[in-house]
N, C-alpha and C positions, 0 to 999 in steps of 0.2 A: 205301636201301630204297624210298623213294618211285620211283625211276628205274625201278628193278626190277622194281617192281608195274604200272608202264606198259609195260614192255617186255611182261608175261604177260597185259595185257588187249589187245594190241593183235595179241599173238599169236593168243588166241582169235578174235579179228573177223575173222581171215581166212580161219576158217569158216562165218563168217555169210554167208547169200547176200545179194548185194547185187544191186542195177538195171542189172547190168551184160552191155552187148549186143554184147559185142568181137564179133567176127568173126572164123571161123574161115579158116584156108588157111595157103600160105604166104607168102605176104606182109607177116605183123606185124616192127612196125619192130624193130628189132636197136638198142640204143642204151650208149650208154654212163654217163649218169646212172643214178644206184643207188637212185633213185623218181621213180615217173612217172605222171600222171596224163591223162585228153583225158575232158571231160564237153560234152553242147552246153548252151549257156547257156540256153537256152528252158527244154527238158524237167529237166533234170540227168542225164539217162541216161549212165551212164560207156560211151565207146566203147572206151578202150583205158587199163591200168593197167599199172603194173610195181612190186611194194611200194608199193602206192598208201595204206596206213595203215602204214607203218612211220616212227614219231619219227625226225624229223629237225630242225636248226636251221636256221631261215629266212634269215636277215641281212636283208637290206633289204627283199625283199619284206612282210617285217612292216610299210612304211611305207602299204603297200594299206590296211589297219586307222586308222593314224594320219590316213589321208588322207578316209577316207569320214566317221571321225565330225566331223572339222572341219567338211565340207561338209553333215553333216545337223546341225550344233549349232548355224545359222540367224545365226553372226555374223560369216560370210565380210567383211563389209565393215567391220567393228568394229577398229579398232588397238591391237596387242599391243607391249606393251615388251619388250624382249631383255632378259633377265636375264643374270649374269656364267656363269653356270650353261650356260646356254644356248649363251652368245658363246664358251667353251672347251670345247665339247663333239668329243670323238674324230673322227676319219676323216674321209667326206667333207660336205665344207659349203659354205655360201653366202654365207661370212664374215661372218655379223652380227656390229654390237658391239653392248656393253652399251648399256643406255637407247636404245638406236635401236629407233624405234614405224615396224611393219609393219605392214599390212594383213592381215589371216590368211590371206586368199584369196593373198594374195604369196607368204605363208609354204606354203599347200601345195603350189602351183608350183614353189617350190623345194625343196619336201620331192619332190614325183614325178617332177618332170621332170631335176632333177641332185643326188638323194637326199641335201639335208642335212640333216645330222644336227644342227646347231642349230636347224633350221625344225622337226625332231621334238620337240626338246625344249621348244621357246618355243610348240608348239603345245598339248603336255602341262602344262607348268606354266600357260597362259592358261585352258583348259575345263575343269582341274581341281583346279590350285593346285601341284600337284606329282608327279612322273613316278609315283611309287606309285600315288597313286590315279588317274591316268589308265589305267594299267594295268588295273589294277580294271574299267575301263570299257569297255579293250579286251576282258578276258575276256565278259565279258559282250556286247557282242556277237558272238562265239566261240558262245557257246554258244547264244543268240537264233536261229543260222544253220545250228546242227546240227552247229558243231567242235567237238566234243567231245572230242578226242584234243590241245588244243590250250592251251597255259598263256604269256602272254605277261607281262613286268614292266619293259620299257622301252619308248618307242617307235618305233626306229628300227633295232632287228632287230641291232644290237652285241652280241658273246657273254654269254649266260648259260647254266650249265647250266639253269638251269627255264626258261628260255625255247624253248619247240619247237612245233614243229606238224607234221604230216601231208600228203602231196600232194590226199589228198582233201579236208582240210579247207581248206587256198589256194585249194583250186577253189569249196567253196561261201560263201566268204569273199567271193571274186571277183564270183563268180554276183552277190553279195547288192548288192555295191558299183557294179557296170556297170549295172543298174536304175537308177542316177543320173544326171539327165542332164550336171549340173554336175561328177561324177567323171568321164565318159566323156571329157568336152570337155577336162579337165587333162590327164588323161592321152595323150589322143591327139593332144597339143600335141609337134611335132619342135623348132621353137626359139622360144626367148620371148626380148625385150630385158629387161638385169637391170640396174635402176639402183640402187645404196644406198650407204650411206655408207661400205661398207668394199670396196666391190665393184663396178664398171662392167663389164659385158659381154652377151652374148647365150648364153642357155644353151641348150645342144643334148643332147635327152630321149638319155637313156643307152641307152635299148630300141632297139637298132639293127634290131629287123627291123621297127621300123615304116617303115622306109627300104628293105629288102632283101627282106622277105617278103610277095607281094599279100594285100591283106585286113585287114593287122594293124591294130586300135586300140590297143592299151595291150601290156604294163602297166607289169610292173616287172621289173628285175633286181638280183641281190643277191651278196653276197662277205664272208666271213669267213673266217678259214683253218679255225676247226674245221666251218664247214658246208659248204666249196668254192663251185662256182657254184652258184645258186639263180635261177629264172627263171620267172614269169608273163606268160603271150601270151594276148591273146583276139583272133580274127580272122575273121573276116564271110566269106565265100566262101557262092557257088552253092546261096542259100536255106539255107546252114547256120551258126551262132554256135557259135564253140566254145572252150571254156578249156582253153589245155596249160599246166601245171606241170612242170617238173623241176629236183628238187633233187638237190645232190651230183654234180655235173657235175665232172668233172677241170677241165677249164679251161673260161673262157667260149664259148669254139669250139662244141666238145662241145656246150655247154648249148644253143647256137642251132642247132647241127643237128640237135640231138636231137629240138627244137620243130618245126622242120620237116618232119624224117620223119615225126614222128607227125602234124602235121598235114595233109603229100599222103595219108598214110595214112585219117585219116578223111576228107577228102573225095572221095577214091578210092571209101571202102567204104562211106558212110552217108547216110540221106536222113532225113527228116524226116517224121512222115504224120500225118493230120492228122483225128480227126473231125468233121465241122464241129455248130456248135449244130444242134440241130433235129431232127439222126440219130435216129431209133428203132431204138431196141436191145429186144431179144426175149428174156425171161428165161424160166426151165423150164418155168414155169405158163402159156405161151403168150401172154402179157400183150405187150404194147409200152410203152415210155417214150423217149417223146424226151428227146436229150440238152440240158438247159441253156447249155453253154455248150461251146465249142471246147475239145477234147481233143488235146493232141500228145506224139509219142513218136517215139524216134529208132530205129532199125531196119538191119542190110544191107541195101543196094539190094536189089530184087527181093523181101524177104523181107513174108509179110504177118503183122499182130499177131493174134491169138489171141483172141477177145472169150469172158470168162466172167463169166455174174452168181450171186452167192450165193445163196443163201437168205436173207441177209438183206439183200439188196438192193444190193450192192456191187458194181458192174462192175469187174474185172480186166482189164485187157491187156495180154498177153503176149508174148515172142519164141518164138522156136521151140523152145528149149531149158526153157520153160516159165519164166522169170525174168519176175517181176510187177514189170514196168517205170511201173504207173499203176495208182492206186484213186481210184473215184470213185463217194461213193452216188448209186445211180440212184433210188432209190424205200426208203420206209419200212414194214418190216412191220408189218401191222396185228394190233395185241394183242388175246387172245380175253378176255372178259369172264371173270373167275374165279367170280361166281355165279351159276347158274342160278336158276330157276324150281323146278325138284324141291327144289334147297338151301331155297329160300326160306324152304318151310311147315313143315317142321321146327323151325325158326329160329321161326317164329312160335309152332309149338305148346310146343315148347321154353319159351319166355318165356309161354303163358298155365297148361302146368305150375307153375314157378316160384311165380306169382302164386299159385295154389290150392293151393301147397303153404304159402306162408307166411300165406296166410288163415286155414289149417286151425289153423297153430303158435299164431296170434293167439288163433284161438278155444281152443284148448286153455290155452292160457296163462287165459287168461277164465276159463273155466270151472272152472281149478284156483280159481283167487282166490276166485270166490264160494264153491266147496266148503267152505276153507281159513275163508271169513269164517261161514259158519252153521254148520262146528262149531264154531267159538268161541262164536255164540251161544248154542249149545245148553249148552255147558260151562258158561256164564255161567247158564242159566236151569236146571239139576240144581243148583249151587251154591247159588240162591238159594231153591230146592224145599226142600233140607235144608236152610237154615236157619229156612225158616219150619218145618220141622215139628220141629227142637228146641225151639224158644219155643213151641210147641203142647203137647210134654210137658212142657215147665218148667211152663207154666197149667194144665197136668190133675194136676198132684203139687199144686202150690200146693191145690185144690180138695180130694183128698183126706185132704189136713191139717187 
């Protein structure tokens, strides 16, 4: 049920319009991966998508995740014990044994550069105590990044059904993790010397187009049978940064050509532009506001962006197809005061009525009370009238007798 239910929300998003600035012709890559994503790292503008939110299982590139929060958890140089957990973990590894104490920063070396799977697991059980709640940790930052289509529970990307993610969200996973300077440097390591106690050698980074394709830094690539190939490439070229994903690649071939057509493809068709701070931009009311801070947005060559500012102060830039690639408040509208001057005096006479109305009550109420007190003493003084005048006739009978 749960599967199901992300199949029908991920269905819907791909009528949601998104920042995406493909380019039209016929030239769009023709590929064999069955989702595909190219955003440039800068801006995140997608240039080119294929089922770019449809679930799929990652495999290894889930070690992307594994490998950023080590290097942001500030204890690269701290040494981890290999637990037995660790030292017999599935597929590929870096043979540690038990009780043999790594450097962590070792460990993600050999978690990115020749994807083991015990450097996953002795990385999880060290920041968090145990693969679940590392988990935990990885979703979270998932969703911190905006993957939201994305549920992870190991962390080295070995099958689970609830383990999945999206092409779009590896990308902004990516995005979030090449920000680092200390990820960019592992990754973009071709061979390292590996010395330990269960293992002597030089390991040589599995991403072979960082050998074959110009430009490429990273990243990662991945294999499980029920995901096929899985592959993240970020690669620098001619003023442009840009992340290809593709997952579900028949064989790893595929996967690498498919990366590369799509990336002649965007640096074929796309630039960068750029507004610099300082711009003044022109809203309806004829105003000018300079821009704070540099603005950038990805584009086809030749094409120019669209500048529109709201009413409430929000510049939009746009492609040509009107896709709101960037928002940024230019300016704050100013709130009209909700009392006047007319309101005012009302409000004053208002409350000097009031006042005159419950003086008037006071005094009524008063003036009951004394009414209320002198007829009583009136009642008191007839009372005491007649009884003086029966003791008057008692003393006039008395006489007449």
């Amino acid at each position: 049920m749960k599967i199901l239910s992300l199949f029908l929300a991920l269905s819907l998003m791909m009528f949601v319009q998104r920042d995406n600035v493909q380019a039209a012709g016929d030239n769009q890559p023709e590929i064999k991966s069955e989702s595909a994503v190219m955003i440039d790292a800068e801006t995140g503008n997608i240039l080119y998508q294929k089922n770019s939110t449809e679930q799929m299982y990652p495999a290894s590139i889930t070690k992307i995740v594994t490998g950023i929060l080590a290097v942001e958890s500030g204890k690269l140089e701290e040494s981890v014990i290999v637990s037995s957990e660790a030292a017999k973990a599935d597929g590929t590894r870096v043979y540690l044994l038990e009780g043999e104490q790594v450097p962590l920063k070792k460990l993600v070396q050999g978690l990115m550069i020749n994807s083991g799977n015990d450097a996953a697991i002795a990385i999880a059980e060290y920041l968090a105590g145990d693969v679940a709640s590392f988990a935990d940790q990885m979703n979270e930052l998932a969703a911190k990044v905006g993957a939201d289509q994305t549920n992870f529970v190991n962390p080295n990307g070995l099958f689970h059904v609830e383990h999945f993610t999206t092409a779009e969200d590896m990308a902004k996973i990516t995005q979030y993790a090449m920000k680092n300077e200390e990820f960019r440097e592992i990754v973009s390591t071709k061979e390292l010397p590996w010395v330990g106690e269960g293992w002597d050698t030089t390991l040589r980074n599995h991403h072979q187009l960082l050998w074959d394709y110009p430009g490429t830094t990273g990243v990662k690539n991945g294999y499980v049978d029920e995901s096929k190939h899985t592959l993240v490439t970020t690669v620098s070229r001619d003023g442009l940064d840009v992340i290809i994903v593709t997952l579900k690649a028949p064989s790893s071939r595929a996967a690498y050509w498919d990366t590369m057509t799509i990336g002649d493809y965007g640096f074929s068709n796309f630039e960068r532009q750029t507004l610099s701070a300082g711009t003044s931009i022109q809203a309806d009311d004829g105003k000018t506001y300079p821009l704070e801070k540099d603005l950038s947005v990805t584009l086809p060559k030749g094409e120019q962006a669209i500048q529109q500012v709201t009413s409430d102060g929000e510049l939009q830039v746009m492609n040509a197809d009107g896709n709101v690639l960037l928002t940024h408040p230019l300016f704050k509208k100013e709130s009209k005061k909700t009392v006047t001057a007319e309101t005012e005096k009302p409000a004053v006479k208002e409350t000097d009525s009031s006042f005159l109305h419950t003086a008037v009550k006071g005094s009524i109420f008063l003036y009951s009370g004394l009414l209320l007190m002198l007829g009583f003493l009136v009642i008191l003084r007839v009372r005491s009238q007649k009884q003086k005048h029966r003791k008057m006739r008692q003393v006039a009978r008395s006489y007449v007798k």
